[in-house]
RODO-727331 format. One line per field, with one value per residue: residue in one letter; x, y, z of N, C-alpha, C, CB in turn; residue number from 0. Coordinates in pm, 1 decimal. Glycine has a CB too. Layout:
rest A/...
n_xx X/...
n_yy Y/...
n_zz Z/...
ca_xx X/...
ca_yy Y/...
ca_zz Z/...
c_xx X/...
c_yy Y/...
c_zz Z/...
cb_xx X/...
cb_yy Y/...
cb_zz Z/...
nr NUM/...
***
This chain:
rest X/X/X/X/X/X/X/X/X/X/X/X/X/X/X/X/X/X/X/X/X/X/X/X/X/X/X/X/X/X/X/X/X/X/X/X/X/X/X/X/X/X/X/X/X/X/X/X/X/X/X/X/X
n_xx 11618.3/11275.1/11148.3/10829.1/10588.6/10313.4/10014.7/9751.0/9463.6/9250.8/9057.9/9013.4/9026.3/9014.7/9067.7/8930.5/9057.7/9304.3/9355.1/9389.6/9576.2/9812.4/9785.1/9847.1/10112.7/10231.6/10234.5/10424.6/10634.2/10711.4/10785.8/11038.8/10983.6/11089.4/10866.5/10702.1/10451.5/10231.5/9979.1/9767.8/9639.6/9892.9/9954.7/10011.2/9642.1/9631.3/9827.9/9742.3/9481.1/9589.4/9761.0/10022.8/10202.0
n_yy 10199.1/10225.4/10469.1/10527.6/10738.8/10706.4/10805.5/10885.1/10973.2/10976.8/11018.9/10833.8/10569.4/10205.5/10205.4/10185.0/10271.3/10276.3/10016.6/9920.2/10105.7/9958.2/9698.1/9755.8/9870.2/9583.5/9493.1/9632.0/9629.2/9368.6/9419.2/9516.1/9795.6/10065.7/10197.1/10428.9/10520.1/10761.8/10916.7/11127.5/11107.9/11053.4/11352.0/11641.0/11806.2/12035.8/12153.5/12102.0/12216.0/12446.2/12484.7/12422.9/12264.6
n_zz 7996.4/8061.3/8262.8/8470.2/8625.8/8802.5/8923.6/9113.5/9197.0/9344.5/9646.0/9793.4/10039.9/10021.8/9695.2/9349.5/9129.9/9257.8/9259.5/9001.2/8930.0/9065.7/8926.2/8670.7/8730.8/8792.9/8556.6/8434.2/8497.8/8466.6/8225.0/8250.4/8354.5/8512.2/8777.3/8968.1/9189.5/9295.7/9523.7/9603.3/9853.0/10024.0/10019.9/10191.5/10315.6/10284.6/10168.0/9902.4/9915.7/9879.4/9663.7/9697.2/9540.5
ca_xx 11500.1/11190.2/11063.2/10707.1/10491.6/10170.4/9947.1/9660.9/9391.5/9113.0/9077.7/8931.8/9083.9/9083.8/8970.0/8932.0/9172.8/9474.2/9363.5/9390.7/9717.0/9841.7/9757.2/9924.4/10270.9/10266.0/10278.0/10494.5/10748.6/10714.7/10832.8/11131.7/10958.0/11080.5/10719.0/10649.3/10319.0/10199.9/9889.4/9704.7/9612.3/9985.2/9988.6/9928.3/9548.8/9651.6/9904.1/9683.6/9395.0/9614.8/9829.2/10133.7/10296.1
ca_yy 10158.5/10351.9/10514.6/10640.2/10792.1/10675.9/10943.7/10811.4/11104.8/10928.2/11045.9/10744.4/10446.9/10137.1/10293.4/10137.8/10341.1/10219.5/9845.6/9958.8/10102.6/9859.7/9577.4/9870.2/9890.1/9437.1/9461.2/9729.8/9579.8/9221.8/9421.2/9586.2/9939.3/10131.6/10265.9/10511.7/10554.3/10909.5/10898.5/11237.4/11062.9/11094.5/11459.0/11741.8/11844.5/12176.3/12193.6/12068.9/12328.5/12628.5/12480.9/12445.6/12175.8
ca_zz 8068.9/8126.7/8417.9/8425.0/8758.4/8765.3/8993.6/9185.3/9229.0/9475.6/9782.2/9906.7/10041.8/9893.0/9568.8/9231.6/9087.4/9355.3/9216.8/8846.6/8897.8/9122.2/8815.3/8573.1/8782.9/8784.8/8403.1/8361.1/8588.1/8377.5/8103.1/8288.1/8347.0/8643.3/8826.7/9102.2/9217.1/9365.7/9558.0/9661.2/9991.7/10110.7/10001.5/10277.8/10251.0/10309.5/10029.0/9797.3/9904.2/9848.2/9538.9/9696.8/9479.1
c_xx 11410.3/11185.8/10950.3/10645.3/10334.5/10142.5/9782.2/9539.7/9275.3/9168.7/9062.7/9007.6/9027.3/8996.9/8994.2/9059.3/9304.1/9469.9/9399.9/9543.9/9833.8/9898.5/9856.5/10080.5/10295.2/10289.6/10385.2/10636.8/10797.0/10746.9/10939.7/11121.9/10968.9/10952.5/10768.2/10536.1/10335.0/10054.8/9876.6/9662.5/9755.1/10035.7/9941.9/9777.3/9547.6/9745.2/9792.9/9540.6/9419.0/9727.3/9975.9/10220.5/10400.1
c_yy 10280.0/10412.4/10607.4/10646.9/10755.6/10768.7/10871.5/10952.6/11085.7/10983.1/10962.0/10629.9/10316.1/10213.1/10177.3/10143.7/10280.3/10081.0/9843.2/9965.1/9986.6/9738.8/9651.0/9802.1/9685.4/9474.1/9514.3/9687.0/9437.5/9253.9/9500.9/9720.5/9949.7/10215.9/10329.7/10542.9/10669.3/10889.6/11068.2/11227.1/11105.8/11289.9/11538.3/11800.6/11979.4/12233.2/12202.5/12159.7/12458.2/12618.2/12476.6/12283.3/12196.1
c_zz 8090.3/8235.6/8411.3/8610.3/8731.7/8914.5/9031.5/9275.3/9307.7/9578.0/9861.1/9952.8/10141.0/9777.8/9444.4/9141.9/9139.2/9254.7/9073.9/8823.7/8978.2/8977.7/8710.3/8613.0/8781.5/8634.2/8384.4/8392.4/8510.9/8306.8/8136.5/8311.0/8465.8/8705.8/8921.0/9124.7/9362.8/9438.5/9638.8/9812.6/10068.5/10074.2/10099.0/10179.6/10217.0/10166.6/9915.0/9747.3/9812.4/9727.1/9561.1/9698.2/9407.4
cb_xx 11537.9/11087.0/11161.5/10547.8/10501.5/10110.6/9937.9/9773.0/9349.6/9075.4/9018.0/8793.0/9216.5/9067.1/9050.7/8835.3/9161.3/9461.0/9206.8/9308.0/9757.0/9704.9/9566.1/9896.0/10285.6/10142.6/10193.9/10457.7/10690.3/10622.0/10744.8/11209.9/10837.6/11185.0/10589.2/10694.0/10224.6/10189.8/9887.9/9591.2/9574.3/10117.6/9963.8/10050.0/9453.2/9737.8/10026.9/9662.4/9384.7/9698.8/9792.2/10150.0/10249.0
cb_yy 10093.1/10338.9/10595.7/10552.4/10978.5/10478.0/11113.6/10696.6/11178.5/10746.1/11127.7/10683.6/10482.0/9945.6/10494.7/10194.5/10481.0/10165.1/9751.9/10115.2/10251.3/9825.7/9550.3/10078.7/10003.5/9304.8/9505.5/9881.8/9551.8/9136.4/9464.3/9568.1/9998.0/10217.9/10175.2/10623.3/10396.4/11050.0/10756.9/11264.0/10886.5/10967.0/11491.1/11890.6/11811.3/12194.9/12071.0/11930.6/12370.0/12740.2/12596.6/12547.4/12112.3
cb_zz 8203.4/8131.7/8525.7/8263.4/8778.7/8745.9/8851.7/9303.8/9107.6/9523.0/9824.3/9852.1/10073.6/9886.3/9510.6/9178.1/9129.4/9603.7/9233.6/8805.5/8929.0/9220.4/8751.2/8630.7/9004.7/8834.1/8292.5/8401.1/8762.0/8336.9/7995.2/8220.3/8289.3/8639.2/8878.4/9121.1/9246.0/9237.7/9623.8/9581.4/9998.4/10086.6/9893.7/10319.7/10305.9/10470.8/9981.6/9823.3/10028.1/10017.0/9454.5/9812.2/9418.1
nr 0/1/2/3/4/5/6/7/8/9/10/11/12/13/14/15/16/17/18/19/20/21/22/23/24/25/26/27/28/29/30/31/32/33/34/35/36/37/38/39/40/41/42/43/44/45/46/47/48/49/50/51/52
***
């Protein structure tokens, strides 16, 4: 079985993007694909300023 990360880079929320992958992770799942979705929103802003991923 797969497993893929899908990564969600808006800052904004609801965004386009969330709904896209959202629709993404229903298919992927109909075809037995393990998903995770990442979203930059739950990431410290602070990390993400100074690169500390």
């Amino acid at each position: 079985m797969a497993n893929i990360l899908l990564i969600n880079g808006s800052p904004s929320a609801p965004s386009r993007s969330q709904g896209i992958l959202e629709y993404a992770i229903a298919l992927l799942n109909e075809q037995g694909v393990h998903t995770d979705l990442l979203s930059v929103r739950d990431l410290p802003a602070e990390d993400l300023v100074f690169g500390k991923y």
